[in-house]
C-alpha positions as CSV (number, residue, x, y, z in Angstrom):
1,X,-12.9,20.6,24.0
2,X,-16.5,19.7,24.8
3,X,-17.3,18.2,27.9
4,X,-18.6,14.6,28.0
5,X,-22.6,15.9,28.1
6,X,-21.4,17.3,24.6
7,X,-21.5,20.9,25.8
8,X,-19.3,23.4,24.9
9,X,-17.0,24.7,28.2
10,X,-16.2,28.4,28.4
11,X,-14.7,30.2,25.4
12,X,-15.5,27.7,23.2
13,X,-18.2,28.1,20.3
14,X,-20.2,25.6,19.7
15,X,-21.5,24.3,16.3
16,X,-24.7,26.2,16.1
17,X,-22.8,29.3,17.0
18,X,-20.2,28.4,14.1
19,X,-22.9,27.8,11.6
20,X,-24.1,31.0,11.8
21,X,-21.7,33.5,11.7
22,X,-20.0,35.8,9.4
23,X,-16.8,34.6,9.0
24,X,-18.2,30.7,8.6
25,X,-20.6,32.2,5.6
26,X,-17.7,34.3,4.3
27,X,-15.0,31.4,4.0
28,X,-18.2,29.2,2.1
29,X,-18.7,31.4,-0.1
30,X,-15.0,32.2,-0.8
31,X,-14.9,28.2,-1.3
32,X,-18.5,27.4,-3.1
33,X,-19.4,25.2,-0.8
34,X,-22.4,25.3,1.7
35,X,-22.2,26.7,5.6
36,X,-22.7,23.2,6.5
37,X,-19.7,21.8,5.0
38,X,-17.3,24.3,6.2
39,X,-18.9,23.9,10.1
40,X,-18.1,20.2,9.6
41,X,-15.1,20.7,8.5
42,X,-13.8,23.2,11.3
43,X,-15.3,20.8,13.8
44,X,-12.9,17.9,12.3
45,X,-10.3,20.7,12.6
46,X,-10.5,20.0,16.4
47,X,-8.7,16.8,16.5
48,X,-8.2,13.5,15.9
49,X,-10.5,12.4,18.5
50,X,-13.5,14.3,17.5
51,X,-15.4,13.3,14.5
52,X,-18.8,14.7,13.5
53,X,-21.6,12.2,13.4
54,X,-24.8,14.9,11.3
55,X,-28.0,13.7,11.2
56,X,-30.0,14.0,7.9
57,X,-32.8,13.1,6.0
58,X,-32.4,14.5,2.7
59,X,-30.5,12.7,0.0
60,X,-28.7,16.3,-0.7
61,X,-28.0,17.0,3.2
62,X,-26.0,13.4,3.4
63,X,-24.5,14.0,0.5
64,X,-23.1,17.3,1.4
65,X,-21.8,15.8,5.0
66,X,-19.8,13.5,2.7
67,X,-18.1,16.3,1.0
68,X,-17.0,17.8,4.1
69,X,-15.0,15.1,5.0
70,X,-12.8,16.5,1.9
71,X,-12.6,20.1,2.8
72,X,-9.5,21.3,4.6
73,X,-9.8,24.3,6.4
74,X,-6.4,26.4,6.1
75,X,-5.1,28.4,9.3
76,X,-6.6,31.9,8.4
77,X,-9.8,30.5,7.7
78,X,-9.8,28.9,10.9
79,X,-8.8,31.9,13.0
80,X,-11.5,33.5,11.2
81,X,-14.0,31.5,11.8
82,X,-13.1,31.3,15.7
83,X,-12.6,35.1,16.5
């Protein structure tokens, strides 16, 4: 979990590091939606107590934070996208 500062402790990857990689790209493209929404979405996957606040200012980048909010990640593509 992330520490109160909203730093990631050891092991952990953070949200930038998620957006980024191979497996994150691989698992949006398998589900035609954007990197973004699938990074949201695994970061919701981390429990009830954590929920996502993005910052936009583009119509289209709100508007693809509210689609998130729909898209359940399934166990493999979560293990995937943490190894």
């Amino acid at each position: 979990m992330r520490e109160a500062r909203g730093q990631t402790t050891p092991g952990e990857s953070g949200l930038g590091t998620v957006l980024t990689s191979r497996p994150t790209l691989t698992v949006a493209e398998a589900r035609g939606v954007s990197r973004h929404q699938v990074g949201l979405a695994w970061l919701g996957s981390k429990g009830p107590m954590v929920f996502p606040i993005p910052s936009a200012s583009r119509k289209q980048s709100i508007e693809d934070s509210a689609r998130a909010a729909g898209l359940g990640l399934n166990e493999q593509e979560l293990a995937a996208i943490e190894s």
